[in-house]
PDB file of N, CA, C and O in Angstrom:
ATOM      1  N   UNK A   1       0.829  -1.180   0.000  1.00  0.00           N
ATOM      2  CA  UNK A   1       0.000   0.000   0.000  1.00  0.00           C
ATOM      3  C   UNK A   1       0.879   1.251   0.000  1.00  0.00           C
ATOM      4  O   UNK A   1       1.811   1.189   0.801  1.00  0.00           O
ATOM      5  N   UNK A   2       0.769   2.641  -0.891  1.00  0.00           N
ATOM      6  CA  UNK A   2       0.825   3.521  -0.801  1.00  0.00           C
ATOM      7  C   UNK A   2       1.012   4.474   0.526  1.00  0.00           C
ATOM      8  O   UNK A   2       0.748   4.065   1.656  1.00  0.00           O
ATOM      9  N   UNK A   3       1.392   5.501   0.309  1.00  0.00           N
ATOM     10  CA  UNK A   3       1.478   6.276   1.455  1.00  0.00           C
ATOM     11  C   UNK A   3       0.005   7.772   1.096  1.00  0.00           C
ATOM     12  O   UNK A   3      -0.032   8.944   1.472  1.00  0.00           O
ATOM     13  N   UNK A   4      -1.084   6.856   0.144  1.00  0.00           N
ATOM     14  CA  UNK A   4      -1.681   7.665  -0.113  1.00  0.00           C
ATOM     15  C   UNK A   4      -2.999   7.785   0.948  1.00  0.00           C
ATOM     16  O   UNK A   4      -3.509   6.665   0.953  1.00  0.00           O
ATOM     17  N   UNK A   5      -3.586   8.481   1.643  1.00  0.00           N
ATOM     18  CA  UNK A   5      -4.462   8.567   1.876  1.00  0.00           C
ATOM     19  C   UNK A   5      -5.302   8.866   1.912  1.00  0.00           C
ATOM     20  O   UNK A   5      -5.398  10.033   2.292  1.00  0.00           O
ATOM     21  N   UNK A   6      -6.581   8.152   1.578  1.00  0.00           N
ATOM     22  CA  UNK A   6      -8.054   8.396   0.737  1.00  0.00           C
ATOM     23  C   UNK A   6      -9.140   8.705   2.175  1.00  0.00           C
ATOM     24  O   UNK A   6      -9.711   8.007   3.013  1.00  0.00           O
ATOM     25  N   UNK A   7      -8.995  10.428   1.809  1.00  0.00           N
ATOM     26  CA  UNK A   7     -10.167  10.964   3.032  1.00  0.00           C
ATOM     27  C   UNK A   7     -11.329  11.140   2.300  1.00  0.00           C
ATOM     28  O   UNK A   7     -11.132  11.580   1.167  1.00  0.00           O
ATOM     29  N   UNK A   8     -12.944  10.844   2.729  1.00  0.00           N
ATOM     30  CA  UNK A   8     -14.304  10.993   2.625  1.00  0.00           C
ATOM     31  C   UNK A   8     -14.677  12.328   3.236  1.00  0.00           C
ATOM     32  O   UNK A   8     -14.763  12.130   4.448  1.00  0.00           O
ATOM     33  N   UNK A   9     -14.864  13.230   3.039  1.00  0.00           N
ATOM     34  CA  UNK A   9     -15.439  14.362   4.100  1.00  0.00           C
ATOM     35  C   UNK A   9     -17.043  14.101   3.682  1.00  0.00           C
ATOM     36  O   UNK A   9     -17.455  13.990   2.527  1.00  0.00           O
ATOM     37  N   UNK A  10     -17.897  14.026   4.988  1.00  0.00           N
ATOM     38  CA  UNK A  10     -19.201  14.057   4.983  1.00  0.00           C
ATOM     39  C   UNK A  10     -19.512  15.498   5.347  1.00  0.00           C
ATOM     40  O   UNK A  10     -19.055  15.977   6.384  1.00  0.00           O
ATOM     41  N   UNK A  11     -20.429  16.341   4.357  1.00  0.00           N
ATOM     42  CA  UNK A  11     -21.012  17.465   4.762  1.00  0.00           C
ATOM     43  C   UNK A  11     -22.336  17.652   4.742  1.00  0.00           C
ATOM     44  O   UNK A  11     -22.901  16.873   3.976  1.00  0.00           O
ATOM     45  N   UNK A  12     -23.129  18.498   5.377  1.00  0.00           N
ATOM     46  CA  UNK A  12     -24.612  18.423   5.360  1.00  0.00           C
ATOM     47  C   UNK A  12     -24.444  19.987   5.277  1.00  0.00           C
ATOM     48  O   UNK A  12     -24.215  20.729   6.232  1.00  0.00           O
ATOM     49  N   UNK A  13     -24.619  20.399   3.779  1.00  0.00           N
ATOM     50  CA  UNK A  13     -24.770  21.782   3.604  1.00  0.00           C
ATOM     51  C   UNK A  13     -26.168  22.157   4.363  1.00  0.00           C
ATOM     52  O   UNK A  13     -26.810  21.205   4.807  1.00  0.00           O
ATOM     53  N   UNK A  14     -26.698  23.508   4.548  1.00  0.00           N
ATOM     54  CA  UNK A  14     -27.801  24.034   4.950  1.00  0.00           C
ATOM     55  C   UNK A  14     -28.531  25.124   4.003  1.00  0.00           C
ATOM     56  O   UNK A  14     -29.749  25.261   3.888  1.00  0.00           O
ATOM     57  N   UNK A  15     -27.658  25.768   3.440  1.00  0.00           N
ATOM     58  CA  UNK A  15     -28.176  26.677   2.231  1.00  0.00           C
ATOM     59  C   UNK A  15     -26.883  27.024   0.956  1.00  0.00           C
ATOM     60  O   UNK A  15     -25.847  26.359   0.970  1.00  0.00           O
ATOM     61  N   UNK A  16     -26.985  27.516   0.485  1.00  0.00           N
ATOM     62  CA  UNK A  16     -26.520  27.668  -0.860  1.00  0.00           C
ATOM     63  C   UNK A  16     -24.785  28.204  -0.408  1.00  0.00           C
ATOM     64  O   UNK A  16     -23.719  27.700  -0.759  1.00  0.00           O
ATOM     65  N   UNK A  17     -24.896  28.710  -0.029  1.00  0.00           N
ATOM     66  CA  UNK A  17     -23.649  29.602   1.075  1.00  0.00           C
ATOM     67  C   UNK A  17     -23.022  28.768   1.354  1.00  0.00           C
ATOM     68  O   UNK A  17     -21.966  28.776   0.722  1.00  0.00           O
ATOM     69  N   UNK A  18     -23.172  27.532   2.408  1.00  0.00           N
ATOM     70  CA  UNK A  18     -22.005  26.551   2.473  1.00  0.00           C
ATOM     71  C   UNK A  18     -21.365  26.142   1.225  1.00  0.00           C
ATOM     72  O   UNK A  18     -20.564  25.242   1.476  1.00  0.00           O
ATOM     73  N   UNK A  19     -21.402  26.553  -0.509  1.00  0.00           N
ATOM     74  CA  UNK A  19     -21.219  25.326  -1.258  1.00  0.00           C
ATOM     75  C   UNK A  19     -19.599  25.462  -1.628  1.00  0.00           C
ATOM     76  O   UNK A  19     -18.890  24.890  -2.456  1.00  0.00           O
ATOM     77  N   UNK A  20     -19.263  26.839  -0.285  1.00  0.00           N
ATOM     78  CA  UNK A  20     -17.735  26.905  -0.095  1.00  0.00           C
ATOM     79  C   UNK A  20     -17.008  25.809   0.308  1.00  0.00           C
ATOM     80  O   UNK A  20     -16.025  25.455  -0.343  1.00  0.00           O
ATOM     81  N   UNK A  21     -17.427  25.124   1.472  1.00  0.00           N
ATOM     82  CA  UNK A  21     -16.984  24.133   1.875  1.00  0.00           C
ATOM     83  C   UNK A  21     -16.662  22.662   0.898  1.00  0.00           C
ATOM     84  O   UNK A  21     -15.635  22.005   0.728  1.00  0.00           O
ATOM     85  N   UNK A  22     -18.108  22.522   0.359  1.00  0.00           N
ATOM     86  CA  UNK A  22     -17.856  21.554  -0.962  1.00  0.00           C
ATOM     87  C   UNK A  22     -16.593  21.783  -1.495  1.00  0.00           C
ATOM     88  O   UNK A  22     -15.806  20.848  -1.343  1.00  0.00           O
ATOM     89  N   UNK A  23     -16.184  22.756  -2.071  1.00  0.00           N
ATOM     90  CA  UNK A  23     -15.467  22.934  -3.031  1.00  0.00           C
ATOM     91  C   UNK A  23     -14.009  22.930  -2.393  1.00  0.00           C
ATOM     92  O   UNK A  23     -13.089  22.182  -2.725  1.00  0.00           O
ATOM     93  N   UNK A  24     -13.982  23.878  -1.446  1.00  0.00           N
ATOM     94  CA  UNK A  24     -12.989  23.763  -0.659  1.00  0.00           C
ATOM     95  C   UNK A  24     -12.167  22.211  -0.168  1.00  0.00           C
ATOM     96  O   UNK A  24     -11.005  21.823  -0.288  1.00  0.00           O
ATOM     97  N   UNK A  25     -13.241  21.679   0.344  1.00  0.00           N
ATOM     98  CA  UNK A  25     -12.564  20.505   0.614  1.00  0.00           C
ATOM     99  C   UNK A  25     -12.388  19.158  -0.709  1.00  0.00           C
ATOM    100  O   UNK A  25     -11.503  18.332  -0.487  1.00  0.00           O
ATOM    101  N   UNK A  26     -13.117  19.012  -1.846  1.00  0.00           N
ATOM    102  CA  UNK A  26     -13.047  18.239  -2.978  1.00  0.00           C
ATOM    103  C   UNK A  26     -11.448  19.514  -3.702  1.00  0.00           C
ATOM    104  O   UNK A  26     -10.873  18.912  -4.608  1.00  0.00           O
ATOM    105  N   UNK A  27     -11.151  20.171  -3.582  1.00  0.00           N
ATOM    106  CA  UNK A  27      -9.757  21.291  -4.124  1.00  0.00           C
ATOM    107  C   UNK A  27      -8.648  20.543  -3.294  1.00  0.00           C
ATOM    108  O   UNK A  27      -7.565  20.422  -3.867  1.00  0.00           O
ATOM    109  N   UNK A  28      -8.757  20.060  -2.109  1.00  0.00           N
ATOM    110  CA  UNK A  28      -7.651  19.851  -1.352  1.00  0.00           C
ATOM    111  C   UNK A  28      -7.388  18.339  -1.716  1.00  0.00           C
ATOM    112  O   UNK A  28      -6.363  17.736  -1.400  1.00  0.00           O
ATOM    113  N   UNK A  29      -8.266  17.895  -2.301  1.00  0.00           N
ATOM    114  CA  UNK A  29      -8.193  15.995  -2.899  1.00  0.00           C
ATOM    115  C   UNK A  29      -8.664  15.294  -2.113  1.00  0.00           C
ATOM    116  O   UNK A  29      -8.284  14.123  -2.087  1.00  0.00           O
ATOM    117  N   UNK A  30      -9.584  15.718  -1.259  1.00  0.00           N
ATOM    118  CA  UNK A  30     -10.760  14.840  -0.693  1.00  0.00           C
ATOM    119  C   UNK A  30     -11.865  14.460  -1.657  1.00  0.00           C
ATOM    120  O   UNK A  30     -12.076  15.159  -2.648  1.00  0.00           O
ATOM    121  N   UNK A  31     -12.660  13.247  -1.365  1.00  0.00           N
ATOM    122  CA  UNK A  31     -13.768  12.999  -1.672  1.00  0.00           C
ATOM    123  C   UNK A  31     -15.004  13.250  -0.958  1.00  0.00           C
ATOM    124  O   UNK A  31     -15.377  12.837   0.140  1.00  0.00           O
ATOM    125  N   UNK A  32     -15.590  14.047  -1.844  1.00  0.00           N
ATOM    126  CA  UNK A  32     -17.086  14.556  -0.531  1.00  0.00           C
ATOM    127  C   UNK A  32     -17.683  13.789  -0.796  1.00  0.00           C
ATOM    128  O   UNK A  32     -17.699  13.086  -1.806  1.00  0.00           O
ATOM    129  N   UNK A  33     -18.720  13.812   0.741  1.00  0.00           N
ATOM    130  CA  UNK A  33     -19.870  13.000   0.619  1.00  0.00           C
ATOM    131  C   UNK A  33     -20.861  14.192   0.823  1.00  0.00           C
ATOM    132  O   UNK A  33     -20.768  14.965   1.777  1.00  0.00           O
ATOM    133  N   UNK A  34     -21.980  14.294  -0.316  1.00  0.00           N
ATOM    134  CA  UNK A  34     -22.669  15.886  -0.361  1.00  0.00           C
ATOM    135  C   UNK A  34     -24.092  15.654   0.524  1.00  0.00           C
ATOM    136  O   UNK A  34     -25.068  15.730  -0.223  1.00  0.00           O
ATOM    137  N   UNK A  35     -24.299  15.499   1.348  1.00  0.00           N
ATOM    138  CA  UNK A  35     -26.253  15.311   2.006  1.00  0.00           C
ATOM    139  C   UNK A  35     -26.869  16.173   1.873  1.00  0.00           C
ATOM    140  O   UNK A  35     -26.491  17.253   2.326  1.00  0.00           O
ATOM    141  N   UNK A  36     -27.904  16.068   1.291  1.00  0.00           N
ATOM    142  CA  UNK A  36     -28.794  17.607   0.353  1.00  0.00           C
ATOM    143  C   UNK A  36     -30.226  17.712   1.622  1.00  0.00           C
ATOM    144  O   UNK A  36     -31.054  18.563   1.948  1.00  0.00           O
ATOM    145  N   UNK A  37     -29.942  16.573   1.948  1.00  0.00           N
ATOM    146  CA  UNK A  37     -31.622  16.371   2.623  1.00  0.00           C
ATOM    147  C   UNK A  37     -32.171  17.414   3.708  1.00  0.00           C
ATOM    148  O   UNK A  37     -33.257  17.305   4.276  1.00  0.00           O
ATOM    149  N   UNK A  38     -31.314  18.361   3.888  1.00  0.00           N
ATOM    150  CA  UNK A  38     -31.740  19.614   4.965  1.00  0.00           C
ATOM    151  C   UNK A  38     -31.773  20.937   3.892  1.00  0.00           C
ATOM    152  O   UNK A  38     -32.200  22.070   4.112  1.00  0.00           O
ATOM    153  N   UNK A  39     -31.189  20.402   2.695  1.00  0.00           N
ATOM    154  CA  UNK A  39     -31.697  21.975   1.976  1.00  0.00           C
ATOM    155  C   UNK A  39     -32.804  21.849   1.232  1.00  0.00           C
ATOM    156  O   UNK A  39     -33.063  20.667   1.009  1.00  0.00           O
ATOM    157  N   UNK A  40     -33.775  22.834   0.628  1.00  0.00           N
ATOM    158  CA  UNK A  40     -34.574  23.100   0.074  1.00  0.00           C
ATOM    159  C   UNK A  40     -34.671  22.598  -1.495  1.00  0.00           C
ATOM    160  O   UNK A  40     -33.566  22.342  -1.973  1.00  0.00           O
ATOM    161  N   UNK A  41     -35.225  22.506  -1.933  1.00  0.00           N
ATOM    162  CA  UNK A  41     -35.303  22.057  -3.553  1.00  0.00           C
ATOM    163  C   UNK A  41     -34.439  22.571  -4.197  1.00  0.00           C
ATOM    164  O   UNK A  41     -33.291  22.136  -4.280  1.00  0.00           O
ATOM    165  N   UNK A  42     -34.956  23.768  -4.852  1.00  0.00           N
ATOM    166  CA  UNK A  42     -34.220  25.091  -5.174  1.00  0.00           C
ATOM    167  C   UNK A  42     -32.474  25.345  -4.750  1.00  0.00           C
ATOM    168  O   UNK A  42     -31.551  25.458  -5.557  1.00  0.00           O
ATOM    169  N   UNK A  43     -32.417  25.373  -3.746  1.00  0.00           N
ATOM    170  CA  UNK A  43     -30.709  25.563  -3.390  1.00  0.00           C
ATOM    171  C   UNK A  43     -30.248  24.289  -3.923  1.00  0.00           C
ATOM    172  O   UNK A  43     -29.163  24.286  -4.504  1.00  0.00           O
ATOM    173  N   UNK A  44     -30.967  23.108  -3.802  1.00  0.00           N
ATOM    174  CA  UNK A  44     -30.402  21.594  -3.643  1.00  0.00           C
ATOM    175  C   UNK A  44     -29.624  21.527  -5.198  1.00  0.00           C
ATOM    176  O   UNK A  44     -28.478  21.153  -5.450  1.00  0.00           O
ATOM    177  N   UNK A  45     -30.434  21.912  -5.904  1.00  0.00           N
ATOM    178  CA  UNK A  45     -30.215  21.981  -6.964  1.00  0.00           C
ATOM    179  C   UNK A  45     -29.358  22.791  -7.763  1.00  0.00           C
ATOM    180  O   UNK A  45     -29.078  22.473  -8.918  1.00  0.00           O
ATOM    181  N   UNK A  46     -28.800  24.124  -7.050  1.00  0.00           N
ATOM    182  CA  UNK A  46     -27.819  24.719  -7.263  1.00  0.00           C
ATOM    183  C   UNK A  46     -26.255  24.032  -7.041  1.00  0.00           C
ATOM    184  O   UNK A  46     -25.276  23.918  -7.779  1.00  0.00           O
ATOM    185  N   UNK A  47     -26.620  23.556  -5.336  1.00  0.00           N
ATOM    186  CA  UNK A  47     -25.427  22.951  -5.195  1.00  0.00           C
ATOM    187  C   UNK A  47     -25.376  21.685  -6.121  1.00  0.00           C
ATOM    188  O   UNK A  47     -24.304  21.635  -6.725  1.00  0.00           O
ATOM    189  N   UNK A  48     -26.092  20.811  -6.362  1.00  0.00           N
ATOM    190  CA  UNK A  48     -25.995  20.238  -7.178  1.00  0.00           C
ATOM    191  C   UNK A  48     -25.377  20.250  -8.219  1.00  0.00           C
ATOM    192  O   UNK A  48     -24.696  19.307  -8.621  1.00  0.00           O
ATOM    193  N   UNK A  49     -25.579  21.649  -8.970  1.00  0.00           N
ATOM    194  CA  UNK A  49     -25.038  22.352 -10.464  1.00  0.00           C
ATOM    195  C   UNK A  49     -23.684  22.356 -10.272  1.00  0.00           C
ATOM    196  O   UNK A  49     -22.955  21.681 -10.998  1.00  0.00           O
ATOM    197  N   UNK A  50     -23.166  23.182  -9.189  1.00  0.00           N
ATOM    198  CA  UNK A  50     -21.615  23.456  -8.987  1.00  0.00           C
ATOM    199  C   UNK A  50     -21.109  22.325  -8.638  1.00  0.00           C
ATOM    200  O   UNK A  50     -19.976  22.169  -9.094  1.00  0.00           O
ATOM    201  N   UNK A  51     -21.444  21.587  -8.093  1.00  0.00           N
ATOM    202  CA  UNK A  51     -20.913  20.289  -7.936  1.00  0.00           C
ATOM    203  C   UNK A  51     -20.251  19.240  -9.065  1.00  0.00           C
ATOM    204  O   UNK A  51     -19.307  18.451  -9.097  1.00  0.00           O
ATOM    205  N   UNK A  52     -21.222  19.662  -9.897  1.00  0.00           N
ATOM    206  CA  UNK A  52     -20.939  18.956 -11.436  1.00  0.00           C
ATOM    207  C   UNK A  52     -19.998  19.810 -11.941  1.00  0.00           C
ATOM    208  O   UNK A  52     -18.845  19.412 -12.106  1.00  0.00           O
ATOM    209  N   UNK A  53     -20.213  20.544 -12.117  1.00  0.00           N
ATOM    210  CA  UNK A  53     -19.170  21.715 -12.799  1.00  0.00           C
ATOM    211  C   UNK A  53     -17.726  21.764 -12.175  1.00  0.00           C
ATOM    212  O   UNK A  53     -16.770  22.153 -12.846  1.00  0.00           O
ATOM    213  N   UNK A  54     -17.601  21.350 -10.849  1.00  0.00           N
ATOM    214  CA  UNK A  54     -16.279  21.323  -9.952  1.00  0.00           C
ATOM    215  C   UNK A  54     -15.936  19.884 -10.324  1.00  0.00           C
ATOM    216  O   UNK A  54     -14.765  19.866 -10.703  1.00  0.00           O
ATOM    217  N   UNK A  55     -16.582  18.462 -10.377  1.00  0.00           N
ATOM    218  CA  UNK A  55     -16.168  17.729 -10.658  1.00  0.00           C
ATOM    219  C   UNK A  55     -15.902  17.162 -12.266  1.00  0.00           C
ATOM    220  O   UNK A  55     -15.127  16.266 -12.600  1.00  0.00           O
ATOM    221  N   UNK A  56     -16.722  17.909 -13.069  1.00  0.00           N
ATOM    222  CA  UNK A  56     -15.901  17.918 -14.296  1.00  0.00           C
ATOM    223  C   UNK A  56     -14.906  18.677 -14.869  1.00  0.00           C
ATOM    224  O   UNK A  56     -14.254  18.123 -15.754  1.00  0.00           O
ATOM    225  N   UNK A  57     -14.520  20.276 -14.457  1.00  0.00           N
ATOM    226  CA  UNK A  57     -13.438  20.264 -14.286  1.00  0.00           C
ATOM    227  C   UNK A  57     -11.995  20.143 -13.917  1.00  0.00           C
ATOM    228  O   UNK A  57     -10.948  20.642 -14.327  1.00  0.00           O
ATOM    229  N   UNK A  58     -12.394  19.142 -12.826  1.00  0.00           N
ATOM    230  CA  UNK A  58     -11.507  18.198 -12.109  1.00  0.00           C
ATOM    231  C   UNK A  58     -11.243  17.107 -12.608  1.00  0.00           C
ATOM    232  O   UNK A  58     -10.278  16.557 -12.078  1.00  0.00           O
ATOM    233  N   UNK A  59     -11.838  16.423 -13.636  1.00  0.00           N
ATOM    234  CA  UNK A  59     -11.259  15.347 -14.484  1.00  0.00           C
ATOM    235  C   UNK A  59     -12.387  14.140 -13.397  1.00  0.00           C
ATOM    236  O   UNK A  59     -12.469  12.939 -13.658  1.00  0.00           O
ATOM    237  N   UNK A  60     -13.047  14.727 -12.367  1.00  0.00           N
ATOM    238  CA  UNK A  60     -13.785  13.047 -11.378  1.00  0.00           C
ATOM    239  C   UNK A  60     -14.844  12.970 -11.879  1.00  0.00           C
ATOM    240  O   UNK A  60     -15.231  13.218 -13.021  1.00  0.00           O
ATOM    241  N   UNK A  61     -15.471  12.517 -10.756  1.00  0.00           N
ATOM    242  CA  UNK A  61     -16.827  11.774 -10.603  1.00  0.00           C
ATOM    243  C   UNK A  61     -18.063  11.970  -9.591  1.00  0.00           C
ATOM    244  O   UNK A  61     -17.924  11.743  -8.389  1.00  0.00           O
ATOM    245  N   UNK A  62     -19.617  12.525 -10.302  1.00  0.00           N
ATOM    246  CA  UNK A  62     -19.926  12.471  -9.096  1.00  0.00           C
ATOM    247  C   UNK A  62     -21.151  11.164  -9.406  1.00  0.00           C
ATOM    248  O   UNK A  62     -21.685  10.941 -10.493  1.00  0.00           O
ATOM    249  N   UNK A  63     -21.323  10.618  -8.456  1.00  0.00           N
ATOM    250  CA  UNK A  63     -22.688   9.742  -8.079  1.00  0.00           C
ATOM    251  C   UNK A  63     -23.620   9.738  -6.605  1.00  0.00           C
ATOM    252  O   UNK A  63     -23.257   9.714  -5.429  1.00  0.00           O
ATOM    253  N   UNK A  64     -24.730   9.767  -7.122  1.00  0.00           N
ATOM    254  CA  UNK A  64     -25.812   9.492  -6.458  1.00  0.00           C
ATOM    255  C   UNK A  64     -25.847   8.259  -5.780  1.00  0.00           C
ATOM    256  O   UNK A  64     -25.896   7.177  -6.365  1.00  0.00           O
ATOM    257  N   UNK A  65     -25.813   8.456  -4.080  1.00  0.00           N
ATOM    258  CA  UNK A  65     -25.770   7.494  -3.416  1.00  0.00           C
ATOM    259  C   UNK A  65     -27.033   6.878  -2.962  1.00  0.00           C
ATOM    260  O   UNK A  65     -27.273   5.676  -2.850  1.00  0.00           O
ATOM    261  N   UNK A  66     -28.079   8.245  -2.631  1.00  0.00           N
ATOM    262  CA  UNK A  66     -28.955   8.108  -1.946  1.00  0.00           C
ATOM    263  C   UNK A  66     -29.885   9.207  -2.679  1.00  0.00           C
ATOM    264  O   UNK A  66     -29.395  10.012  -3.470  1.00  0.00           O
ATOM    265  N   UNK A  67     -31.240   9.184  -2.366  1.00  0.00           N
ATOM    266  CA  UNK A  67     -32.141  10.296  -2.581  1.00  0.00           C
ATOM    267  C   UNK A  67     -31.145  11.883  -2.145  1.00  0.00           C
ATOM    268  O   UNK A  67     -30.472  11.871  -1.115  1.00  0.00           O
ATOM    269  N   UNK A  68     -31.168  12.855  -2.837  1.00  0.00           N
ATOM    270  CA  UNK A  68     -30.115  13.843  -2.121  1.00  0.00           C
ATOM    271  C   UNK A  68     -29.021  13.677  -1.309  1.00  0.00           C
ATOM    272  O   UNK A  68     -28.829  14.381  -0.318  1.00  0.00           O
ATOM    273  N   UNK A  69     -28.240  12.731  -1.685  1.00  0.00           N
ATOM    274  CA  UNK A  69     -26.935  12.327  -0.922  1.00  0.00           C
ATOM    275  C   UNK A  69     -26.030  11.923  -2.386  1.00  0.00           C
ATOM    276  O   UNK A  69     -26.242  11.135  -3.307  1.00  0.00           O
ATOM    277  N   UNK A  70     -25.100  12.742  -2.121  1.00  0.00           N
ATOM    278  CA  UNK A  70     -24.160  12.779  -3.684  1.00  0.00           C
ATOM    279  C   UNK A  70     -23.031  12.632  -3.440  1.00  0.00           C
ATOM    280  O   UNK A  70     -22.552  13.480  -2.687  1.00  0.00           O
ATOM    281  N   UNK A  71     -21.812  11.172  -4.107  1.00  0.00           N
ATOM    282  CA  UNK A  71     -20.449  11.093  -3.989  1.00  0.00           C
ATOM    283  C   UNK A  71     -20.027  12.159  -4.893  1.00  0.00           C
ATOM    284  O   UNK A  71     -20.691  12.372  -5.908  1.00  0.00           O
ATOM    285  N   UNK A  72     -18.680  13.052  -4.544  1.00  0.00           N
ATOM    286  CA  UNK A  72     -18.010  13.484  -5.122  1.00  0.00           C
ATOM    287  C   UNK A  72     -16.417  13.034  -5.323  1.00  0.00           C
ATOM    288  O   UNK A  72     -15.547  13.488  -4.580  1.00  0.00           O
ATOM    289  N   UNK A  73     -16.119  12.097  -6.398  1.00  0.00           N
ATOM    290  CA  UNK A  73     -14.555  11.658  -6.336  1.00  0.00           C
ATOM    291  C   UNK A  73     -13.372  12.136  -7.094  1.00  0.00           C
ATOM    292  O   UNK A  73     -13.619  13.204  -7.654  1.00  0.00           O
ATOM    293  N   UNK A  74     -12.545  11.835  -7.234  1.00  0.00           N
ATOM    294  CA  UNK A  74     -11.691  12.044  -7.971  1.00  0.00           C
ATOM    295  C   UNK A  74     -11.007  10.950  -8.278  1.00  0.00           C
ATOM    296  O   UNK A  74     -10.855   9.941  -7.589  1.00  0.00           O
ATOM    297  N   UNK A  75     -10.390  11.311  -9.891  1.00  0.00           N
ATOM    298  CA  UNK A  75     -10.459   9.690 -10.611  1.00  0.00           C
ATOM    299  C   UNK A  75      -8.768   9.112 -10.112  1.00  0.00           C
ATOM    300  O   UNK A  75      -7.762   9.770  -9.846  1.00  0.00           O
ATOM    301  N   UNK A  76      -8.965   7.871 -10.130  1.00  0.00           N
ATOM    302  CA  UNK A  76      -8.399   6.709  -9.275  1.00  0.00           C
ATOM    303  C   UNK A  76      -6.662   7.029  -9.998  1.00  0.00           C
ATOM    304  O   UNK A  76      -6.400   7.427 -11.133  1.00  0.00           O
ATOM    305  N   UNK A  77      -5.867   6.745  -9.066  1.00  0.00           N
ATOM    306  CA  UNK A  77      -4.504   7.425  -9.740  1.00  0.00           C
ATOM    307  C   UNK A  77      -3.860   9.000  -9.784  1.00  0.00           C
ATOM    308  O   UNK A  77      -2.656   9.245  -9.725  1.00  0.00           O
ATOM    309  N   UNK A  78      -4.826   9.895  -9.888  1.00  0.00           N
ATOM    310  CA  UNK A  78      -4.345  11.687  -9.884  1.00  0.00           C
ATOM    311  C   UNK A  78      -4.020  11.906  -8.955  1.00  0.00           C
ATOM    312  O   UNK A  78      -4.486  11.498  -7.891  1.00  0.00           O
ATOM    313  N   UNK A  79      -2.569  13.057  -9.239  1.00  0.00           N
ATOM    314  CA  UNK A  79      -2.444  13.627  -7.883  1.00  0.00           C
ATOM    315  C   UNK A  79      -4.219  14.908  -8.067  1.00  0.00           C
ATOM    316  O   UNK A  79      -4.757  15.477  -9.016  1.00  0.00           O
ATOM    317  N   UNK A  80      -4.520  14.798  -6.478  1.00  0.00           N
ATOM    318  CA  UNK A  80      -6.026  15.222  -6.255  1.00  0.00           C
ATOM    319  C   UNK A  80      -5.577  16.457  -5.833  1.00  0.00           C
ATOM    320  O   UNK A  80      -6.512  17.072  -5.320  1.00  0.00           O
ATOM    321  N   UNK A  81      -4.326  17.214  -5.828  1.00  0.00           N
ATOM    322  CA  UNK A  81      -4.117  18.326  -4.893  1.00  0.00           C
ATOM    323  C   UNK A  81      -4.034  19.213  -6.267  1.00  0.00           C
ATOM    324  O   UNK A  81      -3.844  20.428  -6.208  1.00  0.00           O
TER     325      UNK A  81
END
């Protein structure tokens, strides 16, 4: 094994405003785990948008884990930093 280590950050945004944190922490080469289920439709769906947009210009991946619960990865091999 590598000396790489593969961190998950779980976040439970609240409104549109946290979607600093998303980004912030998927920039540093974490993988988020996104939980939508405390925001509203409308915002959910924003963060949603940037989410895609951060992970396709990042070369990753995002998937749907759950009803409003979204993996954000980065693809297997990159340096993530």
């Amino acid at each position: 094994m590598g000396d790489t280590e593969h961190v998950v950050k779980t976040l439970h945004p609240q409104n549109y405003q946290d979607v600093y944190y998303v980004g912030d922490y998927y920039r540093q080469g974490n993988a988020v785990l996104m939980d939508l289920t405390d925001v509203p439709g409308s915002e959910a769906t924003q963060l949603v948008d940037f989410a895609a947009g951060l992970v396709v210009a990042r070369g990753g991946d995002m998937q749907r884990v759950a009803p409003k619960v979204f993996l954000l990865s980065h693809p297997e091999g990159a340096d993530q930093r």
